[in-house]
C-alpha positions as CSV (number, residue, x, y, z in Angstrom):
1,X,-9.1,-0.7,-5.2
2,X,-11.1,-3.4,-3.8
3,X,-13.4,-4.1,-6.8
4,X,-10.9,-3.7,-8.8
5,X,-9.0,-6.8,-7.0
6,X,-12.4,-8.6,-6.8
7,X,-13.3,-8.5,-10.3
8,X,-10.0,-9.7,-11.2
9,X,-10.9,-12.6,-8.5
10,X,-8.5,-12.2,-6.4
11,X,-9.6,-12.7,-2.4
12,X,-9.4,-9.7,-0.4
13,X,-8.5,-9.0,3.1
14,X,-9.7,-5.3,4.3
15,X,-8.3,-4.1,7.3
16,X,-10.4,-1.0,9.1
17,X,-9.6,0.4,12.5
18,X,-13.6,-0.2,12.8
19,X,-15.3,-3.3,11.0
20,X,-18.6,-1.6,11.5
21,X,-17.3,0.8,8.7
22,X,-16.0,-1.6,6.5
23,X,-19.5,-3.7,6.6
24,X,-20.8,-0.1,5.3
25,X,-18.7,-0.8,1.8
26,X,-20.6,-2.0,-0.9
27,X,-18.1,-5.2,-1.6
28,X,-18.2,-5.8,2.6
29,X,-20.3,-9.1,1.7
30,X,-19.0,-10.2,-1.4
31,X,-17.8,-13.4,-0.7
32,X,-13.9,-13.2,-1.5
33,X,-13.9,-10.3,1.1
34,X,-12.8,-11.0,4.5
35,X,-12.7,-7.6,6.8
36,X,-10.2,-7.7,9.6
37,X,-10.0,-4.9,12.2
38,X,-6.4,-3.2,12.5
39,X,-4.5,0.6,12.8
40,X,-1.2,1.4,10.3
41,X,-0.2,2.8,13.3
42,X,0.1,-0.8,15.2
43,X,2.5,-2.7,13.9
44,X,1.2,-5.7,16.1
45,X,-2.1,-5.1,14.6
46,X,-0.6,-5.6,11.0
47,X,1.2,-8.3,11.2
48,X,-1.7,-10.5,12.4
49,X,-3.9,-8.9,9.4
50,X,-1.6,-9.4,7.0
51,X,-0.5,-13.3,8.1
52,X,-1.5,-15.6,5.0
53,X,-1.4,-12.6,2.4
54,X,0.9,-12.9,-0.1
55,X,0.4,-9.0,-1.1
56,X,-0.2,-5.6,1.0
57,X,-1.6,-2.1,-0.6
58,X,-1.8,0.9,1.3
59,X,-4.7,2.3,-0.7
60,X,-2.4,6.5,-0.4
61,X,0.5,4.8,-2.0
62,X,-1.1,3.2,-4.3
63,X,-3.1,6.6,-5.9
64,X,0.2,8.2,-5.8
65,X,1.5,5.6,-8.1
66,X,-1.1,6.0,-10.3
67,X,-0.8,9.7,-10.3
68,X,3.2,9.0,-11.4
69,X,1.9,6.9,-14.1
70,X,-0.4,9.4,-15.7
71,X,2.4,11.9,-15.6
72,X,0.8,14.2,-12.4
73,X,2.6,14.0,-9.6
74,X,6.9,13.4,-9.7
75,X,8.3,10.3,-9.2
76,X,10.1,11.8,-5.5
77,X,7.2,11.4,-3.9
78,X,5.6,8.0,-4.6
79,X,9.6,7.2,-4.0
80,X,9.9,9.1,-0.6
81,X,6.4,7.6,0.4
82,X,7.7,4.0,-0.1
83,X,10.9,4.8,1.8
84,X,8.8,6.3,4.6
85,X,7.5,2.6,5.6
86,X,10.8,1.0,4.9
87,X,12.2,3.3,7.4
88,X,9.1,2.6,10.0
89,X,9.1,-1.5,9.4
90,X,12.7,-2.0,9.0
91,X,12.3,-4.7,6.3
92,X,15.8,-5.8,5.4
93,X,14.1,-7.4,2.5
94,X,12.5,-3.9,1.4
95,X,15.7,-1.5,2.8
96,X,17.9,-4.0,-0.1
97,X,15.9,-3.1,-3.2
98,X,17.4,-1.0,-5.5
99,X,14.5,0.8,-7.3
100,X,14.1,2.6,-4.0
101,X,17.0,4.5,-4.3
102,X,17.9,3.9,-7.8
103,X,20.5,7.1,-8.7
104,X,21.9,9.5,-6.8
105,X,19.8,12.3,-5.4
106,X,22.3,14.5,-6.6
107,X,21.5,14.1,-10.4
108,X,17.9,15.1,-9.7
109,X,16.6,12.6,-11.6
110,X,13.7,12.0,-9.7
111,X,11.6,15.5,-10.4
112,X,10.8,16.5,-13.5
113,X,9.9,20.7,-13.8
């Protein structure tokens, strides 16, 4: 994902639980890259990451997305993995969008067989 963002230009912060394995990447030095030490499982830890970002990508949701998009995977799961952090962050921002939960679960809508 990374080159991808950089050869679109975009500035990239990387967030690793150890910088001395992000300097190991291949884009570590480019110089839109900033590396910033942090843990998805300290919420502390992403917040001061992410201050200043005007986007976040957790690199397992986003391949899930892309395996919806290419018709491999259902559309329940990249769903259910997106609800999973609205649940952990309680972000009334995220917990109000409808494409989260956009029929009822009843119609089974969201699997395909």
């Amino acid at each position: 994902m990374v080159p991808k963002l950089l050869d679109l230009g975009c500035r990239v912060r990387a967030l690793g639980r150890s910088i001395a394995k992000l300097q190991a990447r291949p884009w570590a030095r480019h110089p839109l890259v900033e590396l910033a030490r942090g843990d998805v499982l300290d919420y502390e830890s992403l917040l001061a990451a992410a201050k200043g970002c005007r986007a976040a990508f957790y690199a397992e949701l986003l391949e899930n997305i892309d395996e919806y998009r290419q018709g491999y995977i259902p559309l329940i799961i990249p769903v259910t993995l997106l609800n999973h952090y609205v649940r952990k962050y309680d972000q009334a921002y995220l917990k109000s969008q409808y494409y989260l939960d956009p029929h009822p679960l009843e119609l089974k809508l969201r699997n395909h067989v």
